[in-house]
Each structure stands twice: as C-alpha cells, then as structure tokens.
C-alpha positions in Angstrom: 0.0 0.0 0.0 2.9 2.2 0.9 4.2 1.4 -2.9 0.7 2.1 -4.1 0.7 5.4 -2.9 4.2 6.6 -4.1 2.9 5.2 -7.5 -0.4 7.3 -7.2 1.5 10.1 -6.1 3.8 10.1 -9.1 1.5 9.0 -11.8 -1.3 12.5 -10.5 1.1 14.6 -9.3 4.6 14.4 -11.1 5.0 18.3 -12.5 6.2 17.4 -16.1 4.5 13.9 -16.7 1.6 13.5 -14.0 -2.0 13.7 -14.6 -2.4 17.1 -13.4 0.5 18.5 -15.9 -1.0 16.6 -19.0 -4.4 17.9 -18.6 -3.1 21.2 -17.9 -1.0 20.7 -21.2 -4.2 19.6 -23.1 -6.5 22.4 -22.1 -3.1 25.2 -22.6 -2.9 23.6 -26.1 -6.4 24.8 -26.7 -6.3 28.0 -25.3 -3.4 28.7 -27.9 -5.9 28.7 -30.8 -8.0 31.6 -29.3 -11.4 31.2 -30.8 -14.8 30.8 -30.3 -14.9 27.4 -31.7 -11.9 26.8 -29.6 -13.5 28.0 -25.9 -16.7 25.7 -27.0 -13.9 22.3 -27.5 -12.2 23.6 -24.3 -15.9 23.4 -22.1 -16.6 19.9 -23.6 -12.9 18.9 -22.8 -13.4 20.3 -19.3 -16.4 17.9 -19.1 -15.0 15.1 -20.6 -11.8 15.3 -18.1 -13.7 15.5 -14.9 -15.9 12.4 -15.7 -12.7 10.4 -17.1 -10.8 11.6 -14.0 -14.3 11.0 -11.5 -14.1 7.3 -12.9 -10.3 6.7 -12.6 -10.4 7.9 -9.1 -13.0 5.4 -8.1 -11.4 2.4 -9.9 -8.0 3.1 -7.8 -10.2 3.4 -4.6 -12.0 0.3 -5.7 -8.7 -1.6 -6.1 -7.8 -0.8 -2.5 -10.3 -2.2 -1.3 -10.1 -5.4 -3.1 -6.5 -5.4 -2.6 -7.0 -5.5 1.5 -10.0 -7.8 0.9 -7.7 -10.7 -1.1 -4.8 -10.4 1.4 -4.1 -12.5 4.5 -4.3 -9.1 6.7 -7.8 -8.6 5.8 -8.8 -8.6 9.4 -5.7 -6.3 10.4 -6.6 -2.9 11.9 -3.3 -1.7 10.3 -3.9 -2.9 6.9 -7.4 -1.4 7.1 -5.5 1.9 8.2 -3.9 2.0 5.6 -6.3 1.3 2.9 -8.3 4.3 4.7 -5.4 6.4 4.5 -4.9 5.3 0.8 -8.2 6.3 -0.5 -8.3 9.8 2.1 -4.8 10.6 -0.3 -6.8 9.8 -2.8 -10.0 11.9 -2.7 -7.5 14.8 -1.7 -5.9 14.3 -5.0 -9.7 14.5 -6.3 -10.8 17.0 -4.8 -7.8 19.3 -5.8 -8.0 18.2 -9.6 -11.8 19.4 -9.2 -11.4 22.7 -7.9 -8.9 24.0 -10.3 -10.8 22.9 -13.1 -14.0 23.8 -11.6 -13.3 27.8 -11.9 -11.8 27.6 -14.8 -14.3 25.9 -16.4 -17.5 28.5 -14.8 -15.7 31.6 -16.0 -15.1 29.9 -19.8 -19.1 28.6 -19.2 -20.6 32.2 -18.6 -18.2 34.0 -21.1 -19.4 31.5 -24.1 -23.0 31.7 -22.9 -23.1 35.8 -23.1 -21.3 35.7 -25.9 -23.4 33.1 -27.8 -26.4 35.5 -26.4 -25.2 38.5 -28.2 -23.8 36.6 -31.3 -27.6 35.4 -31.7 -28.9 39.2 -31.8 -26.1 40.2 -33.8 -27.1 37.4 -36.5 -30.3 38.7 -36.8 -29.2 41.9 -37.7 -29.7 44.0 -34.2 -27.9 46.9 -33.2 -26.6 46.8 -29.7 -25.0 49.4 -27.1 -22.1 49.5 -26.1 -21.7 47.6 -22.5 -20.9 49.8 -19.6 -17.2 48.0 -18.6 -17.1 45.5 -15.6 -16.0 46.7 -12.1 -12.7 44.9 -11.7 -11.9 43.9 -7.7 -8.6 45.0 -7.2 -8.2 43.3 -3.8 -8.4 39.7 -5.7 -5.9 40.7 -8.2 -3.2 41.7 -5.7 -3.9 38.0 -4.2 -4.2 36.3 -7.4 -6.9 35.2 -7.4 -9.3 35.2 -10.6 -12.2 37.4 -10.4 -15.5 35.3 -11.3 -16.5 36.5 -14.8 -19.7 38.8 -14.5 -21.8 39.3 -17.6 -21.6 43.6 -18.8 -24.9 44.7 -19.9 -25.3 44.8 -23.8 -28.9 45.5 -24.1 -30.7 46.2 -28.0 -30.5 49.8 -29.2 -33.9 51.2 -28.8 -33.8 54.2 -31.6 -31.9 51.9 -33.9 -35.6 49.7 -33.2 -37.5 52.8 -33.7 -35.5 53.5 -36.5 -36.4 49.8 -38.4 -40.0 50.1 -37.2 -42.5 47.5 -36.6 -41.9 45.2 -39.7 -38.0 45.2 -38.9 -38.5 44.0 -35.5 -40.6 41.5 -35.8 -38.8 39.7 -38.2 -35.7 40.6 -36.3 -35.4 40.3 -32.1 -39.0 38.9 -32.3 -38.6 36.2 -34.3 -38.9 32.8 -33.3 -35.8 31.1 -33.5 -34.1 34.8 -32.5 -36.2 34.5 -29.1 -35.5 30.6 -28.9 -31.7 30.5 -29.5 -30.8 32.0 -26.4 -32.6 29.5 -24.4 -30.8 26.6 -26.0 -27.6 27.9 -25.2 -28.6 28.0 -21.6 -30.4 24.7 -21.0 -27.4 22.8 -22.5 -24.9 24.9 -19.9 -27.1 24.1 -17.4 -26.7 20.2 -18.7 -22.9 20.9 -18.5 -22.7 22.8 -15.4 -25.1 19.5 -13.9 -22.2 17.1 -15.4 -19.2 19.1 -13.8 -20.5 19.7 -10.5 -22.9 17.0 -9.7 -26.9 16.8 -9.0 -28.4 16.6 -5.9 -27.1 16.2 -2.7 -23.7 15.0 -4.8 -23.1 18.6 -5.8 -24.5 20.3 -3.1 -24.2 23.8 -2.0 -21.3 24.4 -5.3 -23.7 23.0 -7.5 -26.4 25.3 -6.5 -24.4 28.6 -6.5 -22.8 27.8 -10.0 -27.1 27.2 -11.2 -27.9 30.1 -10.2 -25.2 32.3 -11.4 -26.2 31.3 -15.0 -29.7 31.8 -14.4 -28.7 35.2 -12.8 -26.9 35.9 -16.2 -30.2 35.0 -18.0 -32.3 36.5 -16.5 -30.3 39.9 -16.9 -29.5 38.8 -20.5 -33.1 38.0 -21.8 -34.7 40.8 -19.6 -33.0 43.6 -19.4 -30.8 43.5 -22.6 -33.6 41.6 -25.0 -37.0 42.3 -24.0 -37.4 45.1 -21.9 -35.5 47.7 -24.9 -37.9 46.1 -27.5 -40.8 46.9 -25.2 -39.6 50.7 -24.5 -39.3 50.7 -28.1 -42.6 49.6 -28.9 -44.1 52.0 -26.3 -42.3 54.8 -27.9 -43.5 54.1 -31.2 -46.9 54.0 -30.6 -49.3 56.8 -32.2 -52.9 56.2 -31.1 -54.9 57.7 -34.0 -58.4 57.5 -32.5 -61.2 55.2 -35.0 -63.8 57.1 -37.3 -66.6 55.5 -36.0 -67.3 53.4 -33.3 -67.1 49.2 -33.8 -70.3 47.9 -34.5 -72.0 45.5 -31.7 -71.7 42.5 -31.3 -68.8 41.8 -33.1 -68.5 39.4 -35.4 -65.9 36.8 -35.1 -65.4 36.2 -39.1 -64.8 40.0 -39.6 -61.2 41.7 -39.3 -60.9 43.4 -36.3 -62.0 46.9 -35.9 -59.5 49.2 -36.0 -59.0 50.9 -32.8 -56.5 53.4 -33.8 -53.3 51.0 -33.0 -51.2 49.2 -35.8 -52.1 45.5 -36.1 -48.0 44.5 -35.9 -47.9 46.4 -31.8 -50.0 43.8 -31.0 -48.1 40.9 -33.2 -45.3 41.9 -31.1 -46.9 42.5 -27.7 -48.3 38.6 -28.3 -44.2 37.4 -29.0 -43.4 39.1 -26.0 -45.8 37.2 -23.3 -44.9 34.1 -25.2 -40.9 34.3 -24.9 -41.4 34.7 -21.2 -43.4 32.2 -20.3 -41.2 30.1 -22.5 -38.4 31.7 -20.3 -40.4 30.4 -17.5 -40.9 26.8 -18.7 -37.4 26.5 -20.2 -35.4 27.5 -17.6 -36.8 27.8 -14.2 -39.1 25.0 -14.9 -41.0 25.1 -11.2 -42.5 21.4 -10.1 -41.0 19.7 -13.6 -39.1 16.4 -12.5 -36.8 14.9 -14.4 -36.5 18.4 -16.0 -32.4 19.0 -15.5 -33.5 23.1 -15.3 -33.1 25.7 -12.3 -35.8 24.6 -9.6 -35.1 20.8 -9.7 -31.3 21.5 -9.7 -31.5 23.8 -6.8 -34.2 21.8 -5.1 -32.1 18.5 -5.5 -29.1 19.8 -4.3 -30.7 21.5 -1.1 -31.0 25.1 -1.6 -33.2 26.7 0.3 -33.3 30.2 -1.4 -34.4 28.3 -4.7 
C-alpha cells in the first residue's frame, strides 16, 4: 500500500508527466488557438476530463479495497488503516484536480453563454449598445486570485428599433428562433454545469451557486438587454390615431378586427413578448418539472433553500 501510494502520487502529481500537468498541457494547447470554436472544444474537454478523472479515481479506490480484501491481513486494523489512508490521499488528489478545473471551467461557461447570447442578436441583424465596462476587484488581483466572470450589460439599441420600425422588428429580435436560441444555449450549460458539479445532494451547495449564477446571467440577459428595450421601443412608437366610427356590436368573429386606432403589428409583437417569457419560465426555471435537468429541480435536489 505504501508502494501504491508513491505510485499514485507520481502518476497525479509528477510536474512534467503527471496527470495534473498533461491535462493542464491539453487544455493550454487549446487555449493557444484563441477562438470561439476553440472556448466551446475547451468546455466539452473540461467535461469530458472531470468524468474520465471522477471514474479513474473510483477504480484506484475500488482496487484498494479489493487489494485488502484478497490479502491475509484482511482482518488487520493496520492494513485497514492504511487502505483508509490510501483512499483519504486519494479523494485529496480528487478533490484538488476538481477545484482548479471547476473555476476555470465556470468563468469559460458564462463567457461562451453571453457571448453566444449576443452573437444570436447580432445574427439577426440588431444593433446593440455599447456595455458599460465591468467593475474589476482590485483586492483579488493583488492575491491572485481570478475574479468570477460577471456578464456587462449589452442590451438592444432602442432608436436603432424605432428606427427599423414594426416590420424590422418583428422579423428581427422577435422572431422565433431569434427568441428561442438563447434559451438553448442556456439549458445545454445548465446540462454541462449538472455534469461538472454534480446533482443533488452530490453537488451540493457548489452545485447550487454555480445554477444560479447562469440563471442570474439570464435573467439579466433576456430581460434587461432583449425584452425590456424592444418593449420601451414599442411603447415609444406608438401613435394612437383614435377610430372614425365606433365598432359595431356585437362583433363578429369572421370579420377583421375593428381598428382601434393602433397598428395591427404592436399587437403581433406585444403577443411574442408574453410568449418568450413564459417560455423563459418553462425552459429554464421549470418550477414542479421532475426529471426536467432546469433551475428549480437542480436547486431543489441539491438543497437550496433560497431556490
């Protein structure tokens, strides 16, 4: 056992050749490429790693134990000591691994997801203002440590709304894979974040922060740099021209509306609007949804109690 751990020792924690160095190699080599493409193979590599690394450390653990179980000292409180201290070294080594990978990987996590959020209303041809820069914290700098990545506020240019008009904006931010793309992107770091930290009481309080700081960032994101500018805008652009003559009652069902003085496409847009938030709602908080993988269950399974 002894021998086992010098050997487990060397093979996780040698500087050049160890486990720790070559995953640090791997991920450095794809930071070197700089890309967007290249952040999105880094998160999946993150993920890949920790469940490659969770199922190595429980196969060496495993083997201790069947190691003390085949030997004649099964029944010795020494060798039973030192299996215990064998797989303690172990989870150490685990739980080190974790946590630098862990940051590294939420900060890369809710860069990607802002700036897949932006790139979506960017592809659709939206105008947006310039963000307001990020308050560094100089105290963490000064004792290295990294600063969590917060989101800056890039919300839609309302005159450059105005500007395109009704038309413009609904087949623009209002359109419906424009309003859904956003949400993707979220759910499937919600999946990743759920792979990296663990559900339910596994992942715990960590697991439950991490959740909520990405639905934090969404729920600044889709609210107060999506909707809430197109529905200034809308509000802005609205010229009530009163009717001619008063609708005729009862209406009738198989007629166009009457027209109340208020262009058809405000309330086009008005209808998009309710809809993308309560598919906000369903797709991300998902309240009383088992088996859902979104917000609620992950913060109810893993014990919050603010959730």
């Amino acid at each position: 056992l002894i021998v086992a751990r010098a050997l487990c020792s060397r093979v996780i924690g040698d500087p050049k050749h160890g486990l720790q160095a070559r995953i640090n190699d791997l991920l450095e080599s794809i930071d070197r490429r700089s890309d967007f493409d290249s952040g999105a193979k880094k998160l999946d590599t993150f993920v890949v790693i920790h469940e490659k690394a969770a199922g190595l450390f429980a196969l060496l653990k495993d083997s201790a134990e069947r190691l003390l179980r085949h030997s004649d000292r099964q029944e010795s409180p020494a060798a039973r000591s030192a299996v215990e201290s064998l797989k303690s070294f172990l989870t150490s080594q685990e739980v080190s691994l974790n946590v630098a990978h862990r940051h590294g990987y939420l900060n890369l996590e809710l860069r990607l997801l802002h700036h897949k959020c932006c790139s979506a209303l960017d592809q659709a041809g939206c105008l947006l203002v310039r963000p307001v820069p990020v308050k560094v914290d100089s105290t963490l700098i000064e004792k290295g440590v990294m600063q969590e990545y917060t989101a800056p506020l890039v919300p839609l240019d309302k005159e450059a709304l105005k500007r395109g008009g009704f038309t413009d904006i609904l087949s623009g931010p209002l359109k419906q894979s424009v309003l859904r793309q956003p949400l993707i992107d979220a759910t499937d770091s919600l999946a990743r974040a759920s792979l990296m930290f663990g559900k339910g009481r596994e992942g715990g309080e960590s697991a439950a922060r991490v959740i909520a700081t990405i639905y934090k960032q969404m729920c600044n994101f889709y609210g107060h740099a999506f909707l809430y500018p197109i529905v200034e805008a809308l509000q802005e652009m609205l010229k009530v021209n009163p009717p001619s003559q008063a609708p005729q009652l009862p209406f009738d069902e198989e007629q166009p509306a009457h027209d109340l003085g208020v262009d058809s496409a405000m309330w086009v847009g008005l209808e998009r609007i309710h809809s993308a938030a309560k598919s906000f709602d369903r797709e991300m908080w998902a309240e009383n949804k088992k088996e859902s993988n979104r917000v609620w269950e992950l913060l109810v399974t893993s014990g919050d109690s603010t959730g």
